[in-house]
N, C-alpha and C positions, 0 to 999 in steps of 0.2 A: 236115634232116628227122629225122636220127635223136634230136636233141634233142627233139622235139616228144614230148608226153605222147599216149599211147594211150589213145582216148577208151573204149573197150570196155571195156580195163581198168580204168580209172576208175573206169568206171559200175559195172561188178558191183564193185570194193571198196568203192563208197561202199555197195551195198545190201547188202552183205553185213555192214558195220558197222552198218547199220540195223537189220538182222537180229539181231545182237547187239546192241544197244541193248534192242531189242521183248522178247529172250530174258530179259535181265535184268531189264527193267521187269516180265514177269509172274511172274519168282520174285519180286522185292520183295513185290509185289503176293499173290502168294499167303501171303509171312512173314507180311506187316502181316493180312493177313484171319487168319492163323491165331493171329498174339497176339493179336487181337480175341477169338476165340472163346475164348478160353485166358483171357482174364482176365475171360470175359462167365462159363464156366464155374469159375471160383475165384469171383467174386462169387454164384452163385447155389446152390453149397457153401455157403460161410459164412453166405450167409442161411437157409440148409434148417437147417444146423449149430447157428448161433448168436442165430438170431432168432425166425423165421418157417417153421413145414412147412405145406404142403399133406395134409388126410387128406379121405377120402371116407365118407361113414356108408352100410354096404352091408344093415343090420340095424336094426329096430325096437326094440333093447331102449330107447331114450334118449326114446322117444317118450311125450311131445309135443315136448320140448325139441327135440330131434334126430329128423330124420327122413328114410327111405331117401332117398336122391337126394342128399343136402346134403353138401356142400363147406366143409370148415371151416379155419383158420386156426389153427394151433396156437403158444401162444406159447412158445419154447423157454428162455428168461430167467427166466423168475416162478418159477423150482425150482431155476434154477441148471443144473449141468448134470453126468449121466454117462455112463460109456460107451454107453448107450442113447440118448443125444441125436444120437448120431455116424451118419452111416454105415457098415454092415457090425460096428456096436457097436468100433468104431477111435478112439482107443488103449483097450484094455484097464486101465482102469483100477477101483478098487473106490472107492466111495461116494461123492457128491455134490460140486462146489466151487461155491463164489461165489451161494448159494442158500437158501433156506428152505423148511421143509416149508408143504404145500397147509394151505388153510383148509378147513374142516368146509362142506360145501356145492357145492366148485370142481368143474365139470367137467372129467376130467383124460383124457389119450390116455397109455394104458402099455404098456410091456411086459408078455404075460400070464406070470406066474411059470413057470405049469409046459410053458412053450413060449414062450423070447424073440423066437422073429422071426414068432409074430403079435402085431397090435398092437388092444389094447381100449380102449372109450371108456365111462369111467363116472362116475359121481358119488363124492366122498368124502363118506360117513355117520359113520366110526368112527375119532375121531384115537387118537395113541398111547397103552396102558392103559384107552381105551374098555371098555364090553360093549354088544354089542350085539348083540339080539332081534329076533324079529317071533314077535307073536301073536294067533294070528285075523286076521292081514291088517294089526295093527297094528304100527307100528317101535317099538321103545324103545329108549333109548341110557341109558346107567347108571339103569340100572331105571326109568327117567324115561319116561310116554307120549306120543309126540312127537304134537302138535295137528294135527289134518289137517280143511277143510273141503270138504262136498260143492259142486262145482262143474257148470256143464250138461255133460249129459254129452257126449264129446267123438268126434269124428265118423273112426274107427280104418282107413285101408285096408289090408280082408284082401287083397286082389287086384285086378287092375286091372279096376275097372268096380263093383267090390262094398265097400261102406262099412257098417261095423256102427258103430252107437253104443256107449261102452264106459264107465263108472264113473270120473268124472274127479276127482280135490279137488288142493286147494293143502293142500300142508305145511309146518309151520313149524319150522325145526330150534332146538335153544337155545340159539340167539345170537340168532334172531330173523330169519333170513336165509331168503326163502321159496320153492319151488320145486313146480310141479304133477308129479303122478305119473298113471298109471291103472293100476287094477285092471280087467285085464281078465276074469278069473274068479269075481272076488269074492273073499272072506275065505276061500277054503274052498282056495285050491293048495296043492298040497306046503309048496314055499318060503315060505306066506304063516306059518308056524309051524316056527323053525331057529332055532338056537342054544340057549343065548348062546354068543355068541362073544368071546373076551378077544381084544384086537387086542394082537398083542406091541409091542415098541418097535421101532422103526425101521420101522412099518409102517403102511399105512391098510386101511380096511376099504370096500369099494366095492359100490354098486348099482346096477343101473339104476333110471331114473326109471317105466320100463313094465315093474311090479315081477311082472309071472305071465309074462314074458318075456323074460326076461333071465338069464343065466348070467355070476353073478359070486361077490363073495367069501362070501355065502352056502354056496355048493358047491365045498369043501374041498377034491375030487380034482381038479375042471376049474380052479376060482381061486386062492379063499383069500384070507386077508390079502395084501396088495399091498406088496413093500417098496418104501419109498422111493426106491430106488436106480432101480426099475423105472419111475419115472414119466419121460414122456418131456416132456411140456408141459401147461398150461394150453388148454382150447378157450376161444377169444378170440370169433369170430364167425365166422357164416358168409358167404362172397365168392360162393357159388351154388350153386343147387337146382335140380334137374332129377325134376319129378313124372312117372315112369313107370309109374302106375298109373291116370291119367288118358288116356280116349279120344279129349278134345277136344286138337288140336294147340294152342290156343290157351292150355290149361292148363299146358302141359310145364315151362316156364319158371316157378318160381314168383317172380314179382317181389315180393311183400311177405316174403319172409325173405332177400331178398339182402342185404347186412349187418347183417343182423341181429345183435346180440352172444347170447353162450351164457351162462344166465345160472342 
């Protein structure tokens, strides 16, 4: 009898080794979830980093192009890349690699000079050694009048529920590359008569497209010229728009500029 195995005993070591078994199955189980997330957030880094940001347009100055509520894709490659392309501007480093400068026209997302951790989304007008003007409402870029036609005019919300019509043309920069603007004031704003402005080297000169509303390198103490270093990406397109100025729930969603490219 004394040979005989004690069944009591038994049983609780076999469940107490069960128990350890279950203990260890949920640390595994929690490692493998946590390198999941660990390599779900290294990939989604490197794509913020080195491909693709996320920005939100919170401000009217880009309008028509860009407009409050839109969601846009910025492309992090088409400039190459510096320290502004990183998070928390990491690694410190000074001047651009593996890149080239912006085309006369591109919609760019930058660092604003005289405050790097906000970020501005404008158009480039004035490449390196440009000048460039506005007078009476007109642009010129090396003393040159850049061509702009009247287009209908284009339907502006001030506020949710209230829509003014505003002064709309297409302009044609000289390369030929064409892009709408509005005057919402007409010819007669501050800003519609500034400069010249010489764009130094290593730098662009930027405007918005909703040119009696927009603060950019126009105004020397808030912008200025743009160094190149400060560009963060190309806007690619927009992946969603949400119209908050609209009362009908059915408007909110704007489906006709969900990918739309920025152009």
């Amino acid at each position: 009898m004394d040979d005989l195995p004690d069944q009591k005993t038994e049983e609780a070591t076999g469940k107490h080794a069960g128990a350890v078994k279950t203990r260890r199955g949920l640390a595994a189980e929690a490692i493998d979830i946590a390198k999941t997330l660990g390599i779900a957030l290294a990939i989604a880094v490197s794509v913020r980093s080195f491909a693709f940001e996320p920005f939100h347009i919170p401000s009217g100055s880009m309008y028509p192009t860009l407009e409050v509520g839109d969601y846009i894709f910025v492309s992090k490659f088409s400039y190459g890349y510096s320290r502004y392309s990183f998070p928390f501007d990491f690694p410190p480093f000074s001047g651009r690699v593996f890149g080239s400068g912006p085309e006369r026209g591109d919609v760019v997302v930058f660092a604003l000079p005289t405050d790097p951790q906000i970020d501005y989304v404008k158009r480039v007008i004035g490449l390196p050694g440009d000048t460039v003007e506005t007078r009476g409402g007109r642009l010129y870029i090396n003393d040159q009048l850049i061509e702009r036609a009247r287009l209908a005019d284009y339907p502006y919300p001030e506020m949710p529920g209230v829509v003014r019509l505003v002064p709309h043309y297409e302009e044609t920069l000289p390369e030929g590359r064409k892009h709408t603007i509005l005057e919402m004031r007409g010819d007669t704003y501050p800003a519609d008569n500034a400069g010249p402005f010489k764009v130094p080297a290593g730098h662009v000169f930027m405007m918005g497209d909703n040119r009696d509303n927009s603060q950019d390198s126009r105004f020397l103490s808030a912008v200025g010229p743009v160094p190149i270093e400060n560009l963060i990406g190309k806007a690619s397109f927009i992946f969603f728009s949400w119209n908050g100025f609209s009362s009908n729930p059915l408007e909110w969603l704007r489906f006709g500029r969900l990918f739309h490219a920025v152009d």
